[in-house]
C-alpha positions as CSV (number, residue, x, y, z in Angstrom):
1,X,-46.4,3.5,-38.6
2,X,-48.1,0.1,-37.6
3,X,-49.7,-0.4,-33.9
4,X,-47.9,-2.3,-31.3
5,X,-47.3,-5.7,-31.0
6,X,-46.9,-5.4,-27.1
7,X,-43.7,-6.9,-27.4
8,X,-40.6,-4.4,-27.4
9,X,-38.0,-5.0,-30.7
10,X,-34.9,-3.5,-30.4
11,X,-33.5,-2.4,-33.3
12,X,-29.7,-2.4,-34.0
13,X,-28.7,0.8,-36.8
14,X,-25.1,-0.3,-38.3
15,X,-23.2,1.1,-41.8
16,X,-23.3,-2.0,-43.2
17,X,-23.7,-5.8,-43.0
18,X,-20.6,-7.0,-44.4
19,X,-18.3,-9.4,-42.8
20,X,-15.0,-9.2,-44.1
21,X,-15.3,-5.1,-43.4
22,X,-16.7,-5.7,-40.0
23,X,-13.5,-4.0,-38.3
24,X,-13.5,-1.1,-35.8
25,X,-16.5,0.8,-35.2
26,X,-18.8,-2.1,-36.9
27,X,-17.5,-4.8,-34.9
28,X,-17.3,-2.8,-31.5
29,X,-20.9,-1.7,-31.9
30,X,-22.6,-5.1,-32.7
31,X,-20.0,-6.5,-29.6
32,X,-21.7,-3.3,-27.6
33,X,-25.1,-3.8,-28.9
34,X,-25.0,-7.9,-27.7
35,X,-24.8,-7.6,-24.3
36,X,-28.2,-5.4,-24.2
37,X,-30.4,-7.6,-26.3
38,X,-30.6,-10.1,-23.4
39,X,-33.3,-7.3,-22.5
40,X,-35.7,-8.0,-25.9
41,X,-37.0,-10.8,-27.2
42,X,-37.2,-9.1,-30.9
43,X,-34.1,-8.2,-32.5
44,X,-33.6,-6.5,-35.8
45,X,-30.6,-5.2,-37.8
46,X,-30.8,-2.6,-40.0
47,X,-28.2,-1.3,-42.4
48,X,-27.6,2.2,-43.9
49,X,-26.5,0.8,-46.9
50,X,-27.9,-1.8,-49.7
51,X,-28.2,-5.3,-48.0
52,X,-25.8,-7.7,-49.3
53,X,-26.1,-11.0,-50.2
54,X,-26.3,-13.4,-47.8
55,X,-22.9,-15.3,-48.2
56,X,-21.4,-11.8,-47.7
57,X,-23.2,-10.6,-44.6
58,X,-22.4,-11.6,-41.2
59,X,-23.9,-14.2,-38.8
60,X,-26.7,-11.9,-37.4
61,X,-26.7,-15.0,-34.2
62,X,-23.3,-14.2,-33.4
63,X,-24.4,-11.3,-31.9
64,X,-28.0,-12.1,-30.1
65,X,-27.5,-13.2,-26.3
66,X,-29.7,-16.8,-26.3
67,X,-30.3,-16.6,-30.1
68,X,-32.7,-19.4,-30.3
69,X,-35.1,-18.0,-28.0
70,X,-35.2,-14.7,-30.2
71,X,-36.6,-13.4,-33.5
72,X,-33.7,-12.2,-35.6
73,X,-34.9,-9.7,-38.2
74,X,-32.9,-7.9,-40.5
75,X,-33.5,-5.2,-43.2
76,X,-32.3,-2.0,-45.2
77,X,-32.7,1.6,-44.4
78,X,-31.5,2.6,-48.0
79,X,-33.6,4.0,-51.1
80,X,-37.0,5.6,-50.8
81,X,-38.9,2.7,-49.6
82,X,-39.7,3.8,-46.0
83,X,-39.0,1.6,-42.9
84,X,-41.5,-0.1,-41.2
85,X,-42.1,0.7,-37.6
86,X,-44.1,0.2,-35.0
87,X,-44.3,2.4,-31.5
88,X,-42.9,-0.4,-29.9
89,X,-39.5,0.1,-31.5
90,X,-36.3,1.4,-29.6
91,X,-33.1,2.0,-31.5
92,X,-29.6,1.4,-30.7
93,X,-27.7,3.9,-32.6
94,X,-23.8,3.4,-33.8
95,X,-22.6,6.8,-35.4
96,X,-24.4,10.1,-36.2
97,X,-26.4,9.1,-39.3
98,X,-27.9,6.4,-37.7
99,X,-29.7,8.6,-35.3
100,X,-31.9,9.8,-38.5
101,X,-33.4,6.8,-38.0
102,X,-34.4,7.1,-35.0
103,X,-35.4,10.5,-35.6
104,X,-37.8,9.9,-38.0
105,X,-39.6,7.3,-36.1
106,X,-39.9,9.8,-33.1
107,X,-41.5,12.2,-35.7
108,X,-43.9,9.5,-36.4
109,X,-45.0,8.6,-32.9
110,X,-45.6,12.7,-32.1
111,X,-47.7,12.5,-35.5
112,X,-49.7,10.1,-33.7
113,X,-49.9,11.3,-30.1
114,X,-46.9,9.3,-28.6
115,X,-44.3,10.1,-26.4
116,X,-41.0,9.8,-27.8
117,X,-39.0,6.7,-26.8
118,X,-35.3,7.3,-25.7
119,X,-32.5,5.5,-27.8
120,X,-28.8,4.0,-26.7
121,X,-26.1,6.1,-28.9
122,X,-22.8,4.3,-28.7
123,X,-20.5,7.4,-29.3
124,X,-17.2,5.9,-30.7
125,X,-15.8,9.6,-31.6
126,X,-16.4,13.3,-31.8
127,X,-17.5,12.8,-35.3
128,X,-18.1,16.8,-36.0
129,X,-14.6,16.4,-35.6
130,X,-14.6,14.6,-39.3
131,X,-15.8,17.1,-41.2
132,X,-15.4,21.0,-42.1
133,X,-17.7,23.4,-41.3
134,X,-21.0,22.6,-43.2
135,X,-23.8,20.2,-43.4
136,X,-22.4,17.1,-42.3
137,X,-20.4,19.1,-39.5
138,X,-23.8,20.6,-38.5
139,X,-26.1,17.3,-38.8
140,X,-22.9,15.1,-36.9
141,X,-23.2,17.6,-34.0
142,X,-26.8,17.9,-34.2
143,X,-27.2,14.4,-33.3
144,X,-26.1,14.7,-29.7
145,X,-28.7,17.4,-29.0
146,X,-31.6,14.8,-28.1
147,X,-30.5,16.1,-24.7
148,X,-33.4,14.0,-22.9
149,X,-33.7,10.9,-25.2
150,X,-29.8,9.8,-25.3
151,X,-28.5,7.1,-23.2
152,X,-25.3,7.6,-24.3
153,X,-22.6,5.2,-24.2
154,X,-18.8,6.0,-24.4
155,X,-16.2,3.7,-25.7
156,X,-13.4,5.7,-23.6
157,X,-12.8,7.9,-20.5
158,X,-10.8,10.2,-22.5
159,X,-14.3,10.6,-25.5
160,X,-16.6,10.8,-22.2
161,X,-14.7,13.7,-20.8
162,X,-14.1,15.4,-24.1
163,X,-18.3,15.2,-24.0
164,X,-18.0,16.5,-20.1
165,X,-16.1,19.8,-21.5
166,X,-18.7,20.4,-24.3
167,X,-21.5,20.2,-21.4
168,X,-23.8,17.7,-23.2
169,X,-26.5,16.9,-20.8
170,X,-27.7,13.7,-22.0
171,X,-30.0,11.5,-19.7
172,X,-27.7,8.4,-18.9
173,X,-24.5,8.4,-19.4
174,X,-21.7,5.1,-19.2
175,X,-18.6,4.5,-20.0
176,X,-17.5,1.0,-21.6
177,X,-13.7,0.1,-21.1
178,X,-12.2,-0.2,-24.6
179,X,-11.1,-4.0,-25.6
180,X,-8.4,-5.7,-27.5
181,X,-10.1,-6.7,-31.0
182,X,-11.2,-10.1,-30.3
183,X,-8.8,-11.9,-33.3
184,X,-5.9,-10.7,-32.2
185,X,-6.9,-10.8,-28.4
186,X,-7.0,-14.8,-29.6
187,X,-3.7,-14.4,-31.5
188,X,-2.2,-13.3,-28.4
189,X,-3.4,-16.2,-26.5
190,X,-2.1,-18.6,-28.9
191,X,1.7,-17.6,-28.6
192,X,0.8,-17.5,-24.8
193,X,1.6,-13.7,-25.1
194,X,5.4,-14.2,-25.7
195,X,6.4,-12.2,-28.4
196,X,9.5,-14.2,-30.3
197,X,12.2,-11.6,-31.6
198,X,12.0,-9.6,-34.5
199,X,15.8,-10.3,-35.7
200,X,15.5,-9.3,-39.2
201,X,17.5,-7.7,-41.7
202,X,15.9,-4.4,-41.8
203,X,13.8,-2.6,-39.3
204,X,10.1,-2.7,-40.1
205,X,8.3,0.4,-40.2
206,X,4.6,0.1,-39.9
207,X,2.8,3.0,-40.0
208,X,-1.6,3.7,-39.9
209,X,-1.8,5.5,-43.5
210,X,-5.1,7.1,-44.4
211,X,-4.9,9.6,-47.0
212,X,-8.0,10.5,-47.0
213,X,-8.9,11.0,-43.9
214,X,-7.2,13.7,-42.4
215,X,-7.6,13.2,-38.7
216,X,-4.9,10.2,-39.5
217,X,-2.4,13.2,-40.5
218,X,-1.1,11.0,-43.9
219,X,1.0,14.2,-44.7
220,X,2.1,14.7,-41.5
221,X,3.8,11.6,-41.0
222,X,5.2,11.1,-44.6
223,X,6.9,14.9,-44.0
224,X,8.1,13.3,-40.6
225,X,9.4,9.9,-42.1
226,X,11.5,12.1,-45.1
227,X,12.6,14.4,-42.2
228,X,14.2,11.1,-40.7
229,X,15.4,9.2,-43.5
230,X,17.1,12.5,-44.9
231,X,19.4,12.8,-41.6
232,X,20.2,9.6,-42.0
233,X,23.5,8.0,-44.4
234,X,22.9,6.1,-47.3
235,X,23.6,3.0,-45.8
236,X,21.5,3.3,-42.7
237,X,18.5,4.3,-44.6
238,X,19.0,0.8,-46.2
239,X,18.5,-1.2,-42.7
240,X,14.7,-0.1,-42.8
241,X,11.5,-1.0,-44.7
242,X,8.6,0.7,-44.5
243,X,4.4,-0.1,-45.3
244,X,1.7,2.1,-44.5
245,X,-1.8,0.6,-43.9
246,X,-5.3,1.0,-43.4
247,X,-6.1,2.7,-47.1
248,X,-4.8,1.8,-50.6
249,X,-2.8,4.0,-52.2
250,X,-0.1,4.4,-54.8
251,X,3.4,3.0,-53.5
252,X,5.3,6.4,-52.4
253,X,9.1,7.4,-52.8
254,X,10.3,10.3,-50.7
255,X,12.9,13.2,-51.7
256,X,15.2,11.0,-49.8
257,X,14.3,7.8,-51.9
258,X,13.0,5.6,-49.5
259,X,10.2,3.4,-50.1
260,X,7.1,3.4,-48.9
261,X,5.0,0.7,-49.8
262,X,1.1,0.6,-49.4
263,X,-0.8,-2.4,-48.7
264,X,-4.3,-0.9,-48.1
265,X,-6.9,-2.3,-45.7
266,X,-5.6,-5.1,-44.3
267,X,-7.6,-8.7,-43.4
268,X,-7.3,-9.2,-39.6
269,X,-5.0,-12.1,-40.5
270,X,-2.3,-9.9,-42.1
271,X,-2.6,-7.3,-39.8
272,X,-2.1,-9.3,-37.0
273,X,1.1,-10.9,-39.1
274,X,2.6,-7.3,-39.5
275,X,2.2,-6.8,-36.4
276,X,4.4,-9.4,-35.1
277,X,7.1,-8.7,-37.3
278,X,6.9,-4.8,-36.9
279,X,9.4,-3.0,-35.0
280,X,8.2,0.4,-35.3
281,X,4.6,1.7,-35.3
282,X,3.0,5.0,-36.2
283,X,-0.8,5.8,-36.0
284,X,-1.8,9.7,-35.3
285,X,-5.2,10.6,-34.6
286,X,-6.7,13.6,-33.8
287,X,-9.5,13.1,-31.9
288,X,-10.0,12.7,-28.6
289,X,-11.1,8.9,-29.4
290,X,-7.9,6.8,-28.2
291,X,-7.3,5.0,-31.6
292,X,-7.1,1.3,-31.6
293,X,-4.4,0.9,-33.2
294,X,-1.9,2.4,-31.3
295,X,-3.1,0.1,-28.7
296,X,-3.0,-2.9,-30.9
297,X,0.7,-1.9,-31.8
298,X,1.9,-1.8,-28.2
299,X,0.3,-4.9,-27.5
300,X,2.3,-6.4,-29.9
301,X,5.5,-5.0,-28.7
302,X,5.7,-2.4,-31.2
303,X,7.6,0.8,-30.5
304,X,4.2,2.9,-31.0
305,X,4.4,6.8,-31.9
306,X,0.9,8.8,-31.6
307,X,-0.6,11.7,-30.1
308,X,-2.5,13.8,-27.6
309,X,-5.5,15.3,-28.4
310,X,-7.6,17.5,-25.3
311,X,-8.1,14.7,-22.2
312,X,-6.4,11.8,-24.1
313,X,-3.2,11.1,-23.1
314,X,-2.2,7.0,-23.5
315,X,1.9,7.3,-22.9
316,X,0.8,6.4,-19.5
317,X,-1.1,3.0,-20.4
318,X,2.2,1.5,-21.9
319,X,5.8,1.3,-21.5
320,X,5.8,1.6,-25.7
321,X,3.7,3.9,-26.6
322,X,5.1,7.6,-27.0
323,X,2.6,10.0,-27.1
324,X,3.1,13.9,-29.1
325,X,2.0,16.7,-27.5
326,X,1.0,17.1,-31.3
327,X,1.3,15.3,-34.7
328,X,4.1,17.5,-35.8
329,X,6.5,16.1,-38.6
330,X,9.6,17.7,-36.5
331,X,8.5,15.7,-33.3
332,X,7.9,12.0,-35.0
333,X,11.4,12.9,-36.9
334,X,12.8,12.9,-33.6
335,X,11.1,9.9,-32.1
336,X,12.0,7.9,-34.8
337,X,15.6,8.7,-33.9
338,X,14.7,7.4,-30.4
339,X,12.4,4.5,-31.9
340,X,15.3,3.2,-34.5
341,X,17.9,3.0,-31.5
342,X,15.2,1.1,-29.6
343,X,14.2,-1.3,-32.0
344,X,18.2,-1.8,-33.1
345,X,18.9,-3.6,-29.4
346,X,15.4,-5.1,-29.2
347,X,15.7,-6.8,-32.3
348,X,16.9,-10.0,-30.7
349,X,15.0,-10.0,-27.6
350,X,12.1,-12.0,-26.5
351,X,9.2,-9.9,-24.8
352,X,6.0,-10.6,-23.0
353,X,3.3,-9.4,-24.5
354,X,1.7,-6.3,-22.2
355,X,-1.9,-5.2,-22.7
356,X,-2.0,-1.6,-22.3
357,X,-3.8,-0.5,-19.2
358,X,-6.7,1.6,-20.9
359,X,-8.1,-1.7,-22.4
360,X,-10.1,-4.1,-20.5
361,X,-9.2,-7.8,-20.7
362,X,-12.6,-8.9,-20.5
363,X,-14.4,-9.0,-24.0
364,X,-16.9,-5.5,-25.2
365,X,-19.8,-7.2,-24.4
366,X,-18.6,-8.4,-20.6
367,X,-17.9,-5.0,-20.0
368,X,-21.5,-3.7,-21.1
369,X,-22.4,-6.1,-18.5
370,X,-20.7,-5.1,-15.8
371,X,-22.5,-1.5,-15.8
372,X,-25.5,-3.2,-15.5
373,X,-27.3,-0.9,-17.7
374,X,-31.3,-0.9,-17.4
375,X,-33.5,-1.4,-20.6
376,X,-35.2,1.0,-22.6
377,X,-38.5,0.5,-23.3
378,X,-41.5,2.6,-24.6
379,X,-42.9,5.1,-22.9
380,X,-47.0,4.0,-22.9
């Protein structure tokens, strides 16, 4: 570790660094992250994976408050080259394995007689939750035990109360209001929020499919769409079409032969296009993180079918969404009964678009702001 400049460089600790996979948890964190580097005047991104090439990698001023008055660093934490520090570093951590790196730098400062300096942890999940019992499960969980070092900052109510029940007593603790993603928040305002009808032939099924990870309940809702489809005639089961989304896999055809095509991770663009021709949405999610998705569904006047999980409960935050007590096959066969009548007299209809109420229509970064959160800075 190299002595102190004097001058306090906050360091940002992301997966990556590439743009066109900047979705989600990426784009939320470096949204998140903005607002507090109007408290540094050294910024530097690092990234848990190789760097990519420049053309690939997104605008690192994008996401600096007053970008021209800062220095903009960025570099790898990847290989066995180690990272160079300095005690004036302080992290701002994104997801579990990102707190390693902070870690390790607060082993180096109690190597040389420094006090360890607290870090921001933007929890975007229960990510234990992820995994089976084992070393990631244990490492994940392990992360939030930095009782006194961890400002910790929740993207929901529902995540921050899930925390409350598992009596993590972490030093700060805020909440930042969920926000529409910021392309199709900009979608929205282009069509002046008037969704035009959906009157085509078939009814468009749209549905969040992740095969691999199992928190999105892939099997779960492919037993619940052949439940559906195989109470259904011939002929009706030819008035729908049906994509899943979100991870590629091979094009599926169920015991009642219907289709269901896969179109794997979608650009925003193309999302957003499915969504305004969408009828029907599915996304489950076990976790007591909300899920955008369901949220962007409703916003788009989809007919949304998710879950509950512990505190989270979003039926209430939109007249479309339909939450499950659980993400039973038998219950989202039933929906979908409810869902295919619904979308059948809506077809035609012109709706306004409704933002659900447990997203804030001010962008990530405005509502960082509004909690006023102080800055970290090294304890001397």
């Amino acid at each position: 570790m190299r002595k102190g400049t004097g001058q306090t460089r906050l360091n940002i600790i992301l997966p990556h660094f590439l743009s066109k996979w900047a979705f989600g948890g990426v784009i939320s964190a470096l949204q998140v992250s903005k607002s507090l580097t109007v408290h540094y005047d050294s910024i530097r991104f690092l990234s848990l994976n190789p760097m990519a090439s420049p053309e690939e990698m997104f605008d690192f001023k994008d996401f600096v408050e007053n970008p021209s008055e800062k220095i903009i660093q960025w570099d790898t934490v990847y290989g066995s080259e180690p990272l160079e520090t300095t005690p004036d570093d302080v992290f701002f951590c994104s997801y579990w394995m990102s707190t390693m790196v902070w870690e390790e730098h607060a082993r180096l400062m109690e190597l040389d007689g420094n006090s360890k300096t607290p870090f921001y942890y933007f929890i975007q999940d229960y990510e234990p939750g992820f995994y089976p019992f084992g070393y990631r499960f244990a490492m994940s969980q392990a992360s939030y035990r930095h009782h006194e070092y961890i400002w910790a900052l929740f993207n929901s109510h529902s995540l921050a109360q899930w925390f409350d029940s598992q009596s993590y007593p972490f030093a700060q603790r805020h909440v930042v209001v969920p926000s529409l993603n910021q392309y199709l928040r900009k979608r929205l305002d282009t069509i002046g929020w008037r969704l035009e009808n959906k009157n085509s032939e078939k009814i468009l099924i749209f549905f969040y499919g992740r095969p691999e990870q199992p928190r999105n309940c892939f099997g779960a809702i492919l037993e619940g769409l052949d439940i559906f489809f195989n109470e259904l005639t011939p002929d009706e089961r030819s008035q729908f079409y049906i994509i899943s989304a979100g991870q590629e896999h091979e094009d599926i055809i169920l015991s009642s032969g219907v289709l269901i095509k896969s179109m794997g991770k979608l650009s925003m663009d193309k999302y957003a296009s499915y969504l305004e021709f969408s009828h029907i949405g599915i996304s489950f999610m076990v976790s007591p993180h909300p899920s955008y998705p369901p949220l962007e569904m409703a916003s788009f006047g989809l007919y949304t079918i998710t879950n509950d999980f512990g505190p989270k409960n979003i039926s209430a935050s939109h007249p479309n969404i339909k939450a499950l007590p659980s993400p039973s096959p038998a219950l989202l066969a039933a929906e979908l009964h409810k869902a295919a009548r619904w979308a059948s007299k809506r077809k035609s209809a012109v709706q306004k678009a409704v933002l659900p109420s447990c997203l804030s229509p001010l962008a990530w970064e405005e509502n960082v702001r509004t909690l006023d959160i102080a800055p970290i800075y090294p304890v001397k």
